[in-house]
C-alpha positions as CSV (number, residue, x, y, z in Angstrom):
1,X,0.0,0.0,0.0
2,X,2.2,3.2,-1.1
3,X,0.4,6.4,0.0
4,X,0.7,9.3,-3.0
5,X,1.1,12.8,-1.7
6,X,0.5,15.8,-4.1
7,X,2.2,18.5,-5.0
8,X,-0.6,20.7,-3.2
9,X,-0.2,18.7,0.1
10,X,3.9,20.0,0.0
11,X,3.2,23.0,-0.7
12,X,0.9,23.6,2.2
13,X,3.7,21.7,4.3
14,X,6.1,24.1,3.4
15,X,4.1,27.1,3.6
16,X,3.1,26.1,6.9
17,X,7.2,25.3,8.2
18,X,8.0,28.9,6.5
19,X,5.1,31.0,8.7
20,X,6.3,28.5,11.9
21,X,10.1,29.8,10.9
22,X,8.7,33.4,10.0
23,X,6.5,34.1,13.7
24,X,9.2,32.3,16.0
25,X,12.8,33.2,14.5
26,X,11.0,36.7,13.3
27,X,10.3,36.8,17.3
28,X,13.8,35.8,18.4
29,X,15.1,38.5,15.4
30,X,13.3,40.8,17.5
31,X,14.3,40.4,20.5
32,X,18.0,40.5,19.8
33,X,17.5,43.6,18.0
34,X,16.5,44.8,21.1
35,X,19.0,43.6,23.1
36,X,21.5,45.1,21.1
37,X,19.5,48.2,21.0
38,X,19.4,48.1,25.1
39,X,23.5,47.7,25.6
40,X,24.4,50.5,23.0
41,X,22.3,52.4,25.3
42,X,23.7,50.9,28.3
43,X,27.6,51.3,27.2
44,X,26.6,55.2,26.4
45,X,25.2,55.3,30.1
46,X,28.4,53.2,31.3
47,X,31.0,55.8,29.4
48,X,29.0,59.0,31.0
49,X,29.3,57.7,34.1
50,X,33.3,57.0,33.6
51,X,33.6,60.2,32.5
52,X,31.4,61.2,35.6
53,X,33.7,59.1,37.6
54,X,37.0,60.5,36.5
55,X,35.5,64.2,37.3
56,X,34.4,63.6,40.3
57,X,37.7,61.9,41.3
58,X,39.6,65.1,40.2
59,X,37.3,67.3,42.4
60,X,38.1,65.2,45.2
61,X,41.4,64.7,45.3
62,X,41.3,69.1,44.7
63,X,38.9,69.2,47.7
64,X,41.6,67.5,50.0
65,X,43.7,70.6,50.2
66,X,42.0,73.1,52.5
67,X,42.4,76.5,50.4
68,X,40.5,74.9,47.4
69,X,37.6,73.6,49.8
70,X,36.9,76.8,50.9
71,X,36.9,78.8,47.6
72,X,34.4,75.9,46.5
73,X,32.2,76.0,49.4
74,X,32.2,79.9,48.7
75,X,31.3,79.5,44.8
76,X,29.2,76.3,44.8
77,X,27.2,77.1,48.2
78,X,27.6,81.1,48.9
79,X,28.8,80.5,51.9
80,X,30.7,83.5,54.1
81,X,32.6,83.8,57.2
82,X,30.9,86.0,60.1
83,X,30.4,89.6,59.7
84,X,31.3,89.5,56.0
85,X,29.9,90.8,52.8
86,X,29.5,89.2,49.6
87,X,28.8,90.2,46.6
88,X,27.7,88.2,44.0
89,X,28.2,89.1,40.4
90,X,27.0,87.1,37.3
């Protein structure tokens, strides 16, 4: 008994493996675009914060000397000694 398969029975087999292949690797596609969408975003954010990092280190390691603190607590936070006058100018 040798079962005969037509040419219209393969070609709704392989229409139906190419949609199976088109919603789930279409759905993997999109999720790695996203991924690689989210870490170019991610090594932006990383690189801002080095930089971040690096100027922040600099304005500590300034801060440690005592003459520097106070001209940036007078700048950054108006700060005076008593019975003084300042005058600020922009």
């Amino acid at each position: 008994m040798k079962i005969e398969l037509s040419r219209r029975f393969w070609w709704i087999a392989t229409g139906i493996v190419v949609l199976f292949m088109l919603v789930f690797v279409g759905q993997n596609l999109l999720h790695v675009w996203e991924l690689k969408r989210d870490i170019a975003h991610l090594e932006a954010e990383e690189q801002h914060y080095l930089e971040r990092i690096a100027r922040d280190s600099s304005l500590v390691e300034q801060l440690r000397h005592d003459d520097y603190l106070e001209e940036f607590a007078r700048e950054q936070f108006q700060m005076q000694r008593a019975n003084e006058e300042v005058f600020i100018m922009r």
